[in-house]
C-alpha positions as CSV (number, residue, x, y, z in Angstrom):
1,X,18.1,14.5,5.7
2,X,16.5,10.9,6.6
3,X,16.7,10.6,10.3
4,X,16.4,6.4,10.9
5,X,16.4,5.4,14.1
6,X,16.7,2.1,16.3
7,X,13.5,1.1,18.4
8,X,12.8,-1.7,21.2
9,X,9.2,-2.6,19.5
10,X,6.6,-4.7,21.3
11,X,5.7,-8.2,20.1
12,X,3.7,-11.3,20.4
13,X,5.9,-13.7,22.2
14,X,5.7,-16.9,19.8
15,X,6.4,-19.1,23.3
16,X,2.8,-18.1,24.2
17,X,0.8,-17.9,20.9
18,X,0.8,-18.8,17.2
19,X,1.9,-15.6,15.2
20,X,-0.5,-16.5,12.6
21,X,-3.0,-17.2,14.9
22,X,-2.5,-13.0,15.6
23,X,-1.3,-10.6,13.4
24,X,-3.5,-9.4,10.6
25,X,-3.5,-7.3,7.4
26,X,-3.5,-3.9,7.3
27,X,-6.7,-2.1,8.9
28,X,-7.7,-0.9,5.4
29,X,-7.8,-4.3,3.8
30,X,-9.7,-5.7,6.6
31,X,-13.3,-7.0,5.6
32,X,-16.1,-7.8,7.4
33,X,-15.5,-11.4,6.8
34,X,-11.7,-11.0,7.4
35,X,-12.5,-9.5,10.8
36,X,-15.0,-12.2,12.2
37,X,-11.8,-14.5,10.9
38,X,-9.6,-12.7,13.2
39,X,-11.5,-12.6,15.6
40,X,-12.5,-16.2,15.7
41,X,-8.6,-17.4,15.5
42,X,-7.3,-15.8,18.8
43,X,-8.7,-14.1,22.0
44,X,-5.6,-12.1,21.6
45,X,-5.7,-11.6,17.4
46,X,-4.7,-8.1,17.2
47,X,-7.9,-7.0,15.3
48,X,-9.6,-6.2,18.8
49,X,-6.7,-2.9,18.5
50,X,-6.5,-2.6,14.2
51,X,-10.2,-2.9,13.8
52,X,-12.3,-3.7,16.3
53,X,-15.9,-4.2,16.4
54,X,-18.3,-1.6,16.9
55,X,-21.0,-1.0,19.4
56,X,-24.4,0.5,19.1
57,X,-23.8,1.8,22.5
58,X,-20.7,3.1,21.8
59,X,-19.7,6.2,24.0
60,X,-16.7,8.8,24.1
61,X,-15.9,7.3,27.0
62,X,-16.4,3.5,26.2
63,X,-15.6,2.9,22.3
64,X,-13.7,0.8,19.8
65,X,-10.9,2.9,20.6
66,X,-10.8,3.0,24.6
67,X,-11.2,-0.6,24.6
68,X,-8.3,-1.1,22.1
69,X,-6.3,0.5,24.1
70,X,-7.3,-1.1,27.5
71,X,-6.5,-4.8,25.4
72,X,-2.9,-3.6,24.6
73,X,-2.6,-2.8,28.1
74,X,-4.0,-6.0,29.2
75,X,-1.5,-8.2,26.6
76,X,1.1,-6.4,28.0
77,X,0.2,-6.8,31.4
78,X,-0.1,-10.8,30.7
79,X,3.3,-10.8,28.7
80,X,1.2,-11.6,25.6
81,X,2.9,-8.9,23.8
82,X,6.5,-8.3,25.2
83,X,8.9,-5.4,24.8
84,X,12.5,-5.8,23.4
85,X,15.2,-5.5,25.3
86,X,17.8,-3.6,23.8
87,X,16.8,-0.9,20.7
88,X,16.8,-3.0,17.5
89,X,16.4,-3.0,13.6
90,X,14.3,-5.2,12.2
91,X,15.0,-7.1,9.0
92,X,11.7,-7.9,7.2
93,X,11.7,-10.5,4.4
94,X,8.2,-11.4,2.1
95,X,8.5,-14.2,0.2
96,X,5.5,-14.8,-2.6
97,X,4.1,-15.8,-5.4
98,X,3.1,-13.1,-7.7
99,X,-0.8,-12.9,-8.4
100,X,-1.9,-14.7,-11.3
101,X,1.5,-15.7,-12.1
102,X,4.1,-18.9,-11.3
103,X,7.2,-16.1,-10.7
104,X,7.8,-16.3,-7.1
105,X,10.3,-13.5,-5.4
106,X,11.1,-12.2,-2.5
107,X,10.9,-8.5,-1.4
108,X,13.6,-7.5,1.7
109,X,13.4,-4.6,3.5
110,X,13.7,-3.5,7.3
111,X,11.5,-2.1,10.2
112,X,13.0,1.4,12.2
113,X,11.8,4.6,12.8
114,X,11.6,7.3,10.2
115,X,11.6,11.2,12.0
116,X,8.2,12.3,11.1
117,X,8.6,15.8,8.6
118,X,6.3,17.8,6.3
119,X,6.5,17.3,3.1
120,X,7.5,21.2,2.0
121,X,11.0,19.6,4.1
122,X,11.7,17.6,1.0
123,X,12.6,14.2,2.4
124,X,9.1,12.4,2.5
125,X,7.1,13.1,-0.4
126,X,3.8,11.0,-1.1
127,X,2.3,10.0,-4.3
128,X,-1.5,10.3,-3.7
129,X,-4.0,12.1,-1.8
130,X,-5.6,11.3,1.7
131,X,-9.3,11.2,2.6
132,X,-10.6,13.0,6.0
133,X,-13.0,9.2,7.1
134,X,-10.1,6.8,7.5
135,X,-7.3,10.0,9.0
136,X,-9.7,10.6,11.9
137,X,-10.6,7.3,12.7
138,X,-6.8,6.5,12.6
139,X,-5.9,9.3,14.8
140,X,-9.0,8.4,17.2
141,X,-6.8,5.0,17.5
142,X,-3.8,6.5,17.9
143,X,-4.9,9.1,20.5
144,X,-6.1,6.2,22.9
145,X,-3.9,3.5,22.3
146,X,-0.4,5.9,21.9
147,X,0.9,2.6,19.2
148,X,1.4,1.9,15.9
149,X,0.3,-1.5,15.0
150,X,0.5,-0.6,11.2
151,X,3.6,0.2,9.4
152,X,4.4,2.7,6.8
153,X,5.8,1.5,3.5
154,X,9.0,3.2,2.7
155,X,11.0,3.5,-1.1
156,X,14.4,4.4,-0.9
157,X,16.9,4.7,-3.8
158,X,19.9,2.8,-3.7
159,X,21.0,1.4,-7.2
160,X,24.2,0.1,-5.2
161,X,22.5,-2.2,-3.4
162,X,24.8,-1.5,-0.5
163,X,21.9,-1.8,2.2
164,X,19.9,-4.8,0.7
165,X,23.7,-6.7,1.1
166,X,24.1,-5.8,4.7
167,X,20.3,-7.2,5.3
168,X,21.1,-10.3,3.4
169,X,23.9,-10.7,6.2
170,X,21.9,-10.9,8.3
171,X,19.5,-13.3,6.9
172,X,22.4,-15.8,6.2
173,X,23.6,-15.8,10.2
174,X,20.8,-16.2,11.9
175,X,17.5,-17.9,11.9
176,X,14.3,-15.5,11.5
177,X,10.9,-15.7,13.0
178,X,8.8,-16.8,10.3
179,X,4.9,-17.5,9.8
180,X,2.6,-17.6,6.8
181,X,-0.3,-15.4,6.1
182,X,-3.4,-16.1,4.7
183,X,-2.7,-15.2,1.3
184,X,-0.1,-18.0,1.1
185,X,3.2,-15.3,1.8
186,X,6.1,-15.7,4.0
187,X,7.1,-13.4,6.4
188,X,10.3,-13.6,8.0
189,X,12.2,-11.2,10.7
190,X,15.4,-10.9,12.0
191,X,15.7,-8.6,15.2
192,X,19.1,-6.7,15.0
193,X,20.3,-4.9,18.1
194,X,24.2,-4.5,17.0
195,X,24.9,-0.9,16.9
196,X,27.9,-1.2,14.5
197,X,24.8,-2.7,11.6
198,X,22.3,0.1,13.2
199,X,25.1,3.1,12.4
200,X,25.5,1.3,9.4
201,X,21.9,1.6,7.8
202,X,21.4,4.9,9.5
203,X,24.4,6.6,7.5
204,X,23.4,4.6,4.2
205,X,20.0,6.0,4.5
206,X,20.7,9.7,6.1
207,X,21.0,11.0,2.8
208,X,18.1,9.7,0.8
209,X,14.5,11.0,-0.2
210,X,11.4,8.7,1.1
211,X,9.0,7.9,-1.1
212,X,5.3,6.9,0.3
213,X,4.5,3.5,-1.3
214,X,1.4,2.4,1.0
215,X,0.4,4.2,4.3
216,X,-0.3,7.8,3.4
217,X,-3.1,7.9,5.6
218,X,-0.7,6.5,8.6
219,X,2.3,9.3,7.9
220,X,-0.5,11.9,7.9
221,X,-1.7,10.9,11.0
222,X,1.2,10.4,12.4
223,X,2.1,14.0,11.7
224,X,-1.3,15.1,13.0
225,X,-0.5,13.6,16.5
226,X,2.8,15.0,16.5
227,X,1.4,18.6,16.2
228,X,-0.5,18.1,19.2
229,X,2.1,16.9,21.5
230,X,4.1,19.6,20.5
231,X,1.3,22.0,20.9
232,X,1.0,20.2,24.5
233,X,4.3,19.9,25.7
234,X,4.7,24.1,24.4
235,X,8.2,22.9,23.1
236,X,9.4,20.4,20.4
237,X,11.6,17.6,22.1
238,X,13.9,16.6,18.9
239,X,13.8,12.8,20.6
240,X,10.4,12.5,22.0
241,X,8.9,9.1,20.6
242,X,6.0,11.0,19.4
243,X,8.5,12.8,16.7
244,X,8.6,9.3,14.7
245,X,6.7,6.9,13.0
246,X,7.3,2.9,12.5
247,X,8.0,2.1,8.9
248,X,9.1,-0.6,6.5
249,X,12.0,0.5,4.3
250,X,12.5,-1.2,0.9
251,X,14.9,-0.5,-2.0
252,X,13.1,1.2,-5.4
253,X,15.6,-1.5,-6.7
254,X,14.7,-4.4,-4.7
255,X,14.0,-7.7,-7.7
256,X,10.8,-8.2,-5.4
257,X,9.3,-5.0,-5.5
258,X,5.7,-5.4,-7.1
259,X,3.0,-2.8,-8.2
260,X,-0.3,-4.4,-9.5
261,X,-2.8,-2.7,-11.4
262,X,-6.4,-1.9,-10.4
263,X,-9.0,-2.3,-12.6
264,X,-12.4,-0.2,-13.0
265,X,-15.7,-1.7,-13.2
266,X,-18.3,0.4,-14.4
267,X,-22.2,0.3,-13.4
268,X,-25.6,1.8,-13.2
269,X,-25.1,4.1,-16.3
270,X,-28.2,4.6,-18.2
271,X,-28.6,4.5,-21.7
272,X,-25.1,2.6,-21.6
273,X,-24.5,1.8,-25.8
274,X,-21.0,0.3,-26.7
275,X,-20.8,1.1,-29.8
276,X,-21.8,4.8,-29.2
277,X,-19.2,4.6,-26.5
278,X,-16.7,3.2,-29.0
279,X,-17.0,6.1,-31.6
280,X,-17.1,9.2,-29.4
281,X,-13.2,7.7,-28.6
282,X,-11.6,8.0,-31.8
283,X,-10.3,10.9,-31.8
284,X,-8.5,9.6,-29.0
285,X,-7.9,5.7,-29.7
286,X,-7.5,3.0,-32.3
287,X,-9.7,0.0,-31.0
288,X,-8.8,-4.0,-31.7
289,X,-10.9,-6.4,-30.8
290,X,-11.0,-10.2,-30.0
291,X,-14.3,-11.9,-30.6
292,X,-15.4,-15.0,-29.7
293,X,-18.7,-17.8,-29.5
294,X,-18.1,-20.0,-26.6
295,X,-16.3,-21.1,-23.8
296,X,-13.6,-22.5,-25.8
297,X,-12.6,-19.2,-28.4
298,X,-13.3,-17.2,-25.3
299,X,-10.0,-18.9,-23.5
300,X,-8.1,-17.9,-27.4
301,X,-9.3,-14.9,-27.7
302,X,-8.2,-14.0,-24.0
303,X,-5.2,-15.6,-24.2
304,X,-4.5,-13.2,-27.4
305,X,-5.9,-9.9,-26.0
306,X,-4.2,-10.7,-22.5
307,X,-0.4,-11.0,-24.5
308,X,-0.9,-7.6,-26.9
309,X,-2.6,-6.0,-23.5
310,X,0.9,-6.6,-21.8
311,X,3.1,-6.4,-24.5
312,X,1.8,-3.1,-25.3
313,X,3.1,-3.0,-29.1
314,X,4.7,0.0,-28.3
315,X,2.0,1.5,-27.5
316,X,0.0,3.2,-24.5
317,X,-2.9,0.7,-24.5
318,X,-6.1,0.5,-21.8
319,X,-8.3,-3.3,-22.1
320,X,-12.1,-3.6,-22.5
321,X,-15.0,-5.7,-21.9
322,X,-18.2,-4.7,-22.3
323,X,-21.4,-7.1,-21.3
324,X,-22.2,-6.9,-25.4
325,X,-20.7,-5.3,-28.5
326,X,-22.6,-6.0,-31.7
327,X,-24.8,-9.5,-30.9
328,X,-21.1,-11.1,-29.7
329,X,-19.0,-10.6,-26.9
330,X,-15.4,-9.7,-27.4
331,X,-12.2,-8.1,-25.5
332,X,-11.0,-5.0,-26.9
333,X,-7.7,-2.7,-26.5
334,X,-8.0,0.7,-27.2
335,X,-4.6,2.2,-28.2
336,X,-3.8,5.3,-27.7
337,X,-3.1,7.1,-31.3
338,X,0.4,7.8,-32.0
339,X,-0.2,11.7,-32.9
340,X,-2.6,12.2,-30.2
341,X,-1.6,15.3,-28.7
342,X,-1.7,14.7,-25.4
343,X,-0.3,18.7,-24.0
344,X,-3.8,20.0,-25.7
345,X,-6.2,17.3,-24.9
346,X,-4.6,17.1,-20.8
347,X,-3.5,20.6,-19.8
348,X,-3.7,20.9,-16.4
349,X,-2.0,17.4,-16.3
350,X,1.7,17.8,-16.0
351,X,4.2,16.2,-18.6
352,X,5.2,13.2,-16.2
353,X,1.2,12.8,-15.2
354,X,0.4,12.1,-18.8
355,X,2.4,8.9,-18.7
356,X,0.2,7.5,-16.9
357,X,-2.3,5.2,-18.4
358,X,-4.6,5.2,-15.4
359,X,-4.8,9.2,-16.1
360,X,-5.9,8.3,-19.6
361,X,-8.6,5.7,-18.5
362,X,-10.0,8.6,-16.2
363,X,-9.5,11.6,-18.4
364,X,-10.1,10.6,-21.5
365,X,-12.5,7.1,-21.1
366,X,-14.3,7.9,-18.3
367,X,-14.8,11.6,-18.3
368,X,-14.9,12.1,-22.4
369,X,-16.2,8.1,-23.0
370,X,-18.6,8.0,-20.8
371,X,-19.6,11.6,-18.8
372,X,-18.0,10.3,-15.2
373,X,-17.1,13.2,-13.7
374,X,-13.9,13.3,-11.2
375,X,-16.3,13.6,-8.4
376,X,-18.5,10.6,-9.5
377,X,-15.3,8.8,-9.5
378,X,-14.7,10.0,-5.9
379,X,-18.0,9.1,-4.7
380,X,-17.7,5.6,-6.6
381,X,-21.6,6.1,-7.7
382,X,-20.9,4.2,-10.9
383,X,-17.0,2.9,-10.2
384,X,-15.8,0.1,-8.3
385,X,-12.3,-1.7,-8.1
386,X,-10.9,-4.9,-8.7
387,X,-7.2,-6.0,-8.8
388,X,-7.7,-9.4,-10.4
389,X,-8.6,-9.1,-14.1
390,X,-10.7,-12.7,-14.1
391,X,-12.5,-11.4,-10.6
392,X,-13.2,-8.3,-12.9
393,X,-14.5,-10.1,-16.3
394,X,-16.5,-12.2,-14.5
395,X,-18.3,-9.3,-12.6
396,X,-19.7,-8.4,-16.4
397,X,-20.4,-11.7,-17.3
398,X,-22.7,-12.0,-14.4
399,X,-23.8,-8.4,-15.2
400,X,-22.7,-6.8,-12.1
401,X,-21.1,-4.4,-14.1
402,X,-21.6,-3.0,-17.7
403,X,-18.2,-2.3,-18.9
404,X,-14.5,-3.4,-17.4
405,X,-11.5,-1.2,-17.9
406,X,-8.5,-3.6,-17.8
407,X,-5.0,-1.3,-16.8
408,X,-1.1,-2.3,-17.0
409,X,1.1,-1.8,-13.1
410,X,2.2,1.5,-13.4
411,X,5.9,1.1,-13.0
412,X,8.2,2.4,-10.0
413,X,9.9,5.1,-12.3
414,X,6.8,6.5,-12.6
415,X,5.1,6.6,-9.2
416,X,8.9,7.9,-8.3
417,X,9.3,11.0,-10.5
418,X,5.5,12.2,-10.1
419,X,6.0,11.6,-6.1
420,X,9.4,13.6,-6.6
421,X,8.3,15.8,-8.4
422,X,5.2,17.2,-5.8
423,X,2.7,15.7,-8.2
424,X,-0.2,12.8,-7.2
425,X,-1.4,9.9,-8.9
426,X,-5.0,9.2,-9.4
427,X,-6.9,7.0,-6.1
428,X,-6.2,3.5,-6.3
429,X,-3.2,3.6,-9.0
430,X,-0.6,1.3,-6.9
431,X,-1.2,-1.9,-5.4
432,X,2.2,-2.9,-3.9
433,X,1.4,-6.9,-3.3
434,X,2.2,-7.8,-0.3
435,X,0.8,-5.7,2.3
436,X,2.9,-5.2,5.3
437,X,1.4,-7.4,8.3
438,X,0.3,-5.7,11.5
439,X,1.4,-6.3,14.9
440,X,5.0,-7.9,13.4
441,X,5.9,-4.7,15.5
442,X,4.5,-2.2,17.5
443,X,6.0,1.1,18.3
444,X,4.5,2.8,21.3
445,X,4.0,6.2,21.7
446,X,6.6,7.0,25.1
447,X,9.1,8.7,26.5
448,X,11.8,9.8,24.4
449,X,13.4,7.5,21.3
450,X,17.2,5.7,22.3
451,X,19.5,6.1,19.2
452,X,22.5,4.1,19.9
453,X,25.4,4.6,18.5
454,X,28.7,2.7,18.4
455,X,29.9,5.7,20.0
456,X,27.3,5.7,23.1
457,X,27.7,2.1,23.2
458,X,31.6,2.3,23.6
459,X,30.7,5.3,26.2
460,X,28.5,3.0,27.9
461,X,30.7,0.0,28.5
């Protein structure tokens, strides 16, 4: 079963600084640029512990990790970052504007603690393979600093909606903390400390299976550390803090769930030839394309290739746009044939796998199209990604890259049954937009974890 639990986090007091002037996106989306940003906005911005600068001089015993964990001491010494008083679950609203779109939503979810299992337990299951690079840098941090600043992305599935109407409670009694990210999106919170609502969501969500939408490399390292307290200690204290991780739980159902695509851009193949390319995919695909002269048909023929690429006739269908095809530049969609036999042509893929147009782009475009192995793709010699389709068209009109492969989100059914089912998706298949911020909460690594109940509470008074 799900074990939820309550938690007094640590964080910034907004009496003493901005909250946008602090928190940051999560470590992995951090740029060079982004962290010079951070760094610049606050002597207490929280990228000094997410992702701090490195040293040349760097030591075991003075590095980017010992002196992010000597500034979390420091903020807490100085009441910068403050602890709750009494064990609380967080409400966490995001309110945004879709990428590329006007449809603005608003995705509701809530902060606790999720008991850290293996996934052969059956209630956390993950949808994509970790690297080894980013899990031991992570657990580096996490040795020396004993926090999580970062927050695992939870689905949970709960068609009812009973949960998302006891959060909405919440947000309509009492004002939230709010601040506005860089990226234009709204983040509100509601701290909730009432063990009547904290029984509540616990119940609701005993029963449910956890699905890993962002964070994989966090739960994994999370898990690592726990092994080696336990290993430490000789014994496995059921309540120990270092049993559990902090996560963000949304609903599979929630209106403002979002999953955009990735895009591929492909580079430095020799001997690159379109129209060679083209023909060794028919057995595979029926092509359309949508040529045009100048500025003006290019904005039609996008415009026509961008509303069949979405609307999919249908039809399985990946977009293309090559640097030339023929003397004229044009988009194309490749459709997958309707008796392509997909069993015989994928495998070792399993039936739900196959759904998958990003497994098609790999397997079939890139491996069979154009001889880019799986390990190619893993080393990114001749693959780079791109989330917004103009950022990626316009990297081969400036001849950056030799060929863009345009996909569709992959929906939350899917990433659901393939996680469910023990399977993985392909590396950068989900993009859930937006990113969790760090340092809304912290979750330190101490003692043993309160779980109040209505019960204890009624004990206590």
């Amino acid at each position: 079963m799900a074990d939820i639990q309550s938690f007094r986090a640590f964080r910034f007091d907004p009496n003493r600084v901005a909250l946008q002037d602090v928190l940051t996106q999560p470590y992995d989306k951090i740029t060079p640029a982004m962290q010079e940003r951070y760094y610049a906005a606050s002597p207490y911005n929280l990228i000094a512990i997410e992702k701090g600068r490195v040293s040349p001089a760097d030591s075991a015993e003075h590095s980017v990790y010992t002196r992010a964990a000597a500034k979390l001491r420091e903020w807490i010494a100085e009441k910068i970052v403050v602890q709750d008083t009494e064990p609380s679950i967080y409400v966490y609203s995001q309110e945004f504007l879709v990428p590329g779109t006007k449809d603005r939503r608003i995705r509701m979810g809530f902060i606790a603690l999720v008991r850290l299992q293996d996934y052969a337990d059956g209630v956390v299951f993950r949808h994509e393979r970790t690297l080894s690079a980013p899990k031991a840098d992570r657990i580096e941090l996490l040795r020396q600093t004993r926090a999580q600043t970062g927050q695992l992305f939870l689905l949970y599935d709960d068609s009812s909606l009973q949960i998302d109407r006891s959060l909405e409670e919440v947000c309509r009694a009492a004002k939230p903390l709010e601040m506005t990210d860089e990226y234009g999106v709204v983040h509100r919170l509601w701290p909730v400390s009432d063990p009547a609502f904290i029984d509540r969501i616990r119940n609701a969500m005993a029963p449910q299976k956890l699905i890993i939408a962002d964070g994989h490399h966090r739960y994994e390292t999370a898990l690592h550390l726990r092994n080696e307290f336990r290993e430490r200690a000789g014994q496995i204290d059921p309540l120990a803090a270092s049993e559990f991780a902090m996560a963000t739980f949304v609903n599979a159902h929630s209106a403002g769930l979002v999953i955009l695509p990735t895009h591929r851009l492909v580079a430095n193949l020799a001997n690159f030839d379109f129209e060679r390319f083209r023909k060794s995919l028919q057995p595979y695909f029926d092509w359309y394309s949508y040529p045009f002269e100048n500025d003006e048909s290019r904005a039609a023929a996008h415009a026509e290739f961008v509303k069949d690429f979405s609307g999919h006739h249908g039809r399985r269908g990946i977009g293309v746009y090559p640097t030339a095809a023929e003397g004229a530049k044009a988009f194309y969609l490749f459709m997958l044939r309707r008796n392509a036999d997909l069993e015989s042509l994928l495998p070792d893929q399993t039936e739900a796998q196959r759904t998958l147009d990003v497994v098609l782009l790999h397997r079939l475009i890139l491996e069979k199209g154009l001889g880019i192995t799986a390990e190619a793709v893993a080393s990114e010699k001749n693959i780079t990604y791109e989330r917004e389709m103009d950022t990626a068209l316009a990297a081969v009109d400036s001849e950056k890259a030799q060929i863009a492969l345009l996909l569709n989100p992959v929906r939350i059914q899917q990433v659901a049954e393939i996680a469910l089912g023990s399977d993985v998706l392909p590396q950068k298949s989900t993009d859930f937009y937006p990113k969790l911020l760090s340092g809304i909460a912290i979750y330190r690594l101490e003692g043993r974890v309160d779980a109040p109940t209505v019960e204890a509470a009624a004990a206590r008074n």
